[in-house]
C-alpha positions in Angstrom: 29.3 39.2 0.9 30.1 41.8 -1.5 27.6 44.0 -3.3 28.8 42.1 -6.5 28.0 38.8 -5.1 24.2 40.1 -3.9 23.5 41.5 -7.5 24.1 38.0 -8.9 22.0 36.2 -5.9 19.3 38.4 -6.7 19.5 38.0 -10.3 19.8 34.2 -10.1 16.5 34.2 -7.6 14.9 36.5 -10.4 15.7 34.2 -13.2 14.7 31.3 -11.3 11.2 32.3 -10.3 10.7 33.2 -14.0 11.4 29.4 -15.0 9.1 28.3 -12.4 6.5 30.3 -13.8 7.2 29.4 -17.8 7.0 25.4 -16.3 3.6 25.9 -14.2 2.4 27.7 -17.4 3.6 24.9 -19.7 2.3 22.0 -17.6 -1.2 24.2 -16.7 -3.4 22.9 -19.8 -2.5 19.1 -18.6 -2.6 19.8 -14.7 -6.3 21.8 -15.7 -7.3 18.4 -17.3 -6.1 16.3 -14.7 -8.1 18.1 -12.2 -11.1 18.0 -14.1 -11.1 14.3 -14.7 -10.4 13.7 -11.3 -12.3 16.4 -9.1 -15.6 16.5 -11.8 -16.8 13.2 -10.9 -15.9 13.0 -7.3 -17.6 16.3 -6.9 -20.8 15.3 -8.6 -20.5 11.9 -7.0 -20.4 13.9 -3.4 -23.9 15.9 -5.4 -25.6 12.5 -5.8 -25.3 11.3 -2.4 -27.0 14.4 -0.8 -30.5 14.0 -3.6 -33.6 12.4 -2.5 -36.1 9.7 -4.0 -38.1 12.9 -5.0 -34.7 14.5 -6.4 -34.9 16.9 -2.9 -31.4 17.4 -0.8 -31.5 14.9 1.8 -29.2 13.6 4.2 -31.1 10.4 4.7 -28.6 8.3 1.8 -25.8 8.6 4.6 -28.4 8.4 7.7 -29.2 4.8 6.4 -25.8 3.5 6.5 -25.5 4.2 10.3 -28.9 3.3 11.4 -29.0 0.3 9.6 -26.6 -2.7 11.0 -26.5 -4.8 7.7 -24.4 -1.8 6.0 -21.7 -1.4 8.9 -21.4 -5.2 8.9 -20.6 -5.1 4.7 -17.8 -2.4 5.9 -16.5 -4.4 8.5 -16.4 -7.3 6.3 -14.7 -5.4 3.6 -11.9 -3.9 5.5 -11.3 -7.7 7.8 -10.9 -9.2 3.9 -8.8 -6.6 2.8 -6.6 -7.2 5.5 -6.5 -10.6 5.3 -5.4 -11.0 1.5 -3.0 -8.3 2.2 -1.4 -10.2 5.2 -1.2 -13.3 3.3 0.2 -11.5 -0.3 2.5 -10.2 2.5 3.6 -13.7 3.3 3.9 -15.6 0.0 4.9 -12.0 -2.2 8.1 -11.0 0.3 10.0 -14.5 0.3 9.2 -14.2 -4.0 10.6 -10.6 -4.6 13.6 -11.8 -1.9 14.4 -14.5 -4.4 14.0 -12.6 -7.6 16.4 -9.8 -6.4 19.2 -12.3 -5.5 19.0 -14.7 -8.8 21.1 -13.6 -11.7 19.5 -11.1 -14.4 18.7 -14.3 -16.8 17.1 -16.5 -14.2 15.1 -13.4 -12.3 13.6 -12.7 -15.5 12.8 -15.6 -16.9 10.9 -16.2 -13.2 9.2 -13.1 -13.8 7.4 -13.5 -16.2 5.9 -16.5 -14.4 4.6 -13.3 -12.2 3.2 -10.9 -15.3 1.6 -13.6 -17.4 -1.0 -14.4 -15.0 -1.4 -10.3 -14.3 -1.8 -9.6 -18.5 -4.7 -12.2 -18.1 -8.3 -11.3 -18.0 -9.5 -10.5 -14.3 -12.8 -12.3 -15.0 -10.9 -15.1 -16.6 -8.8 -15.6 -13.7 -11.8 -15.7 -11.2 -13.6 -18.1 -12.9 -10.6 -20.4 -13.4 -10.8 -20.6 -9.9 -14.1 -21.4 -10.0 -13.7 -24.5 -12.1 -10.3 -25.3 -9.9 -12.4 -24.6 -6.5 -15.9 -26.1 -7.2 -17.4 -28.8 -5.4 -16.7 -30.9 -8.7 -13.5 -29.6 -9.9 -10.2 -30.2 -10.5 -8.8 -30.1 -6.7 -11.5 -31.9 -5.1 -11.8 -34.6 -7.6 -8.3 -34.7 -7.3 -8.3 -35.1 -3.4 -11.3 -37.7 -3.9 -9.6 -40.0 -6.1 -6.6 -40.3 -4.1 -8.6 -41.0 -1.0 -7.4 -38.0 1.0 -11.1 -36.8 1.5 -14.2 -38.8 1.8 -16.4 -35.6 0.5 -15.7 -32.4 -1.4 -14.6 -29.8 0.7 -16.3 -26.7 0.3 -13.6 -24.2 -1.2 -15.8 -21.7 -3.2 -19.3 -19.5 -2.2 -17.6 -18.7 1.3 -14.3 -16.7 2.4 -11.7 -18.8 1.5 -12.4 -19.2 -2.2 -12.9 -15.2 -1.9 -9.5 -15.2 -0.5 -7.9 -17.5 -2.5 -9.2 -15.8 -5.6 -8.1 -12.3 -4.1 -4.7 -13.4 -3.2 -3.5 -14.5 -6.7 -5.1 -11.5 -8.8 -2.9 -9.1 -5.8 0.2 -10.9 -5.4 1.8 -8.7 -8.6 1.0 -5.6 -7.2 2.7 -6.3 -3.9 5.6 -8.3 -5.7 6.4 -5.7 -8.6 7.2 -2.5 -6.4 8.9 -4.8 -3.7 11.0 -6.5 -6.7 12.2 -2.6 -8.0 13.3 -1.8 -4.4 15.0 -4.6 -3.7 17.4 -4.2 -6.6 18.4 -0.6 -5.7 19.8 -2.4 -2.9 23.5 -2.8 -2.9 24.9 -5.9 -2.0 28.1 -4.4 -0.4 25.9 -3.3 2.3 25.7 -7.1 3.1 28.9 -7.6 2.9 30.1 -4.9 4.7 27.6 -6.0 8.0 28.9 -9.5 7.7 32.3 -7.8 7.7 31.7 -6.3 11.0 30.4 -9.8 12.4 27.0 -9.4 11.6 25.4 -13.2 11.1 23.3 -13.7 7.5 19.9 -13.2 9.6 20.9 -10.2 11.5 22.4 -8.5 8.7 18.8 -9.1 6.8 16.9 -7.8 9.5 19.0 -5.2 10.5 20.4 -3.9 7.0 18.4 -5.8 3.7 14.6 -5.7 5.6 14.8 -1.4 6.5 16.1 -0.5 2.9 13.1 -2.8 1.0 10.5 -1.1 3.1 9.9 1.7 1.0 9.1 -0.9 -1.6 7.2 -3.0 0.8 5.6 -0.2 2.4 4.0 1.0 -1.1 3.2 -2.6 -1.7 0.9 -3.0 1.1 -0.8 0.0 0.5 -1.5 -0.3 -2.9 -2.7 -3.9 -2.5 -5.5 -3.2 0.6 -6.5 0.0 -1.3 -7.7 -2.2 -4.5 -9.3 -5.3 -2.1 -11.0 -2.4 -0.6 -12.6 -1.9 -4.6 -12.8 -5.4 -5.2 -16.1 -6.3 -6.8 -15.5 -9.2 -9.5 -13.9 -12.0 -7.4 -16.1 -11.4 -4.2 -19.1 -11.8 -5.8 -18.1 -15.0 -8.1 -16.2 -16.8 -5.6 -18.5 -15.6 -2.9 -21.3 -16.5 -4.1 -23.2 -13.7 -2.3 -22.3 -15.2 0.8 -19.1 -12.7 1.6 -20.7 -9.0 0.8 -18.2 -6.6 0.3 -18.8 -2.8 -0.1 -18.4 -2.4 -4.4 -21.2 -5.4 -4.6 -23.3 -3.5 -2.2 -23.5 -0.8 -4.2 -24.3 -2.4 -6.9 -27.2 -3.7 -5.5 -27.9 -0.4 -4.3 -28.2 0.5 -7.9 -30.8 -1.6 -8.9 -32.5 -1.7 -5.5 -33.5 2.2 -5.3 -34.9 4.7 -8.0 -32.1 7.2 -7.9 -27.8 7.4 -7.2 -28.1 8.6 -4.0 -28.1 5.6 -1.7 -25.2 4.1 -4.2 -23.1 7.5 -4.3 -23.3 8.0 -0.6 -21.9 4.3 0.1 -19.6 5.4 -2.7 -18.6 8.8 -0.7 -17.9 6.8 2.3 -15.8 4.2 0.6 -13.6 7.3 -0.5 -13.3 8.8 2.7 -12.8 5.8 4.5 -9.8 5.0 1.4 -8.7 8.1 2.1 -8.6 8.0 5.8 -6.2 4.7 5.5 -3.8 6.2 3.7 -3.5 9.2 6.1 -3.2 6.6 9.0 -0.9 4.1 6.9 1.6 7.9 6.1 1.3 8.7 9.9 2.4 5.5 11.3 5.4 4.9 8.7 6.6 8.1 9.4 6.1 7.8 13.2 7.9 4.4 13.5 10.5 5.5 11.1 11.7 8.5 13.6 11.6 6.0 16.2 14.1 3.9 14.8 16.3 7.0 13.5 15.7 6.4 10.0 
């Protein structure tokens, strides 16, 4: 390299450090806000937890949640039915997204809309639409009695399944929507070009179509078991205080004691325990995707 050629590395390396620092100074008033709407109120959040009935710093707000069963039981529960809706959005939202991203432009987004109506609507209207649909006198058991299918109503509301049911329909978007926009990046000449080398229809979607749409799918899951971690509407209409989850819990906890701390601690668990999944959901995509070379 000649000494010219060094004299214009270095004064390119120069410049460009100098437009680093003119961005991180131009974005610094907006990244300074950000962090103080986000780190503020976790911080004093993480405060609460640690302050006594008397206003004294305690550790006793997280010392109940261990000693006492009934609060690792509401965990439990909330993590098993997060799972569950997840799995099951994963089941009905996969073969939907699959069939949006191979219909034509006009069809795909008439179909889609089908999809974002519902998810403009009202949470709370949605829940308790369910609850007219689900209730021992509503539309679907009526239905069911009339036609002599069922001698009784069947119980589909108060317990887990109307929870689940309830849960499954206000997530499907968010598992579909992110699923849908990586599917379409998709080229179909990738298809084409396994069934070119003899690939059959279901090899070359498990083989080619299924490992490009798991970014999509990956971001899906995630995002939807994060929020039914959260969930605190539909669990405790449909429930009917029989399915505790953690948000209701702390709710409760509210109202039950005299300051935030017993709430904010549950509340500071929550986050770690949030926090904690993702770490585990980033190290096992990223260890299963260098096992399969990808």
């Amino acid at each position: 390299m000649s000494a010219v050629d060094a004299l214009n590395l270095k004064g390119l390396a120069r410049d460009e450090r100098a437009e680093r620092r003119l961005y991180l100074g131009l974005c610094s008033p907006a990244m300074l806000v950000v962090a103080l709407l986000l780190f503020l109120p976790i911080g004093w959040l993480f405060w609460l937890s640690f302050v006594g009935e008397q206003g004294q710093f305690t550790t006793e707000n997280f010392t109940r949640i261990w000693t006492e069963g009934a609060y690792v039981k509401i965990f439990v529960t909330t993590f098993e039915v997060a799972a569950l809706v997840t799995g099951i959005c994963l089941l009905l939202g996969y073969p939907v997204a699959y069939c949006l991203s191979q219909l034509s432009p006009r069809i795909s987004g008439i179909l889609m809309l089908c999809i974002l109506v519902p998810f403009w609507t009202s949470l709370l209207v949605r829940t308790y639409a369910w609850l007219v649909l689900l209730q021992r006198k509503g539309l679907i058991n009526t239905t069911l009695v009339d036609l002599g299918l069922i001698d009784k109503p069947i119980p589909l509301v108060h317990n887990l399944t109307g929870t689940v049911i309830g849960m499954v329909h206000i997530m499907l978007p968010f598992l579909v929507l992110p699923l849908y926009a990586s599917m379409k990046t998709i080229e179909p000449g990738y298809l084409r070009a396994a069934a070119n080398l003899g690939a059959s229809p279901t090899r070359a979607f498990w083989q080619v179509f299924m490992p490009l749409s798991l970014p999509g799918l990956i971001a899906g899951l995630v995002l939807t078991f994060i929020l039914c971690i959260g969930f605190y509407i539909t669990p405790a209409v449909l429930g009917g205080g029989k399915v505790q989850m953690i948000a209701q819990r702390i709710e409760n906890s509210v109202n039950l004691y005299p300051t935030w701390g017993p709430a904010s601690a549950l509340g500071v668990v929550l986050l770690l325990l949030t926090v904690l999944s993702l770490v585990f959901s980033h190290w096992a995509v990223t260890r299963w995707r260098r096992r399969i070379g990808m």
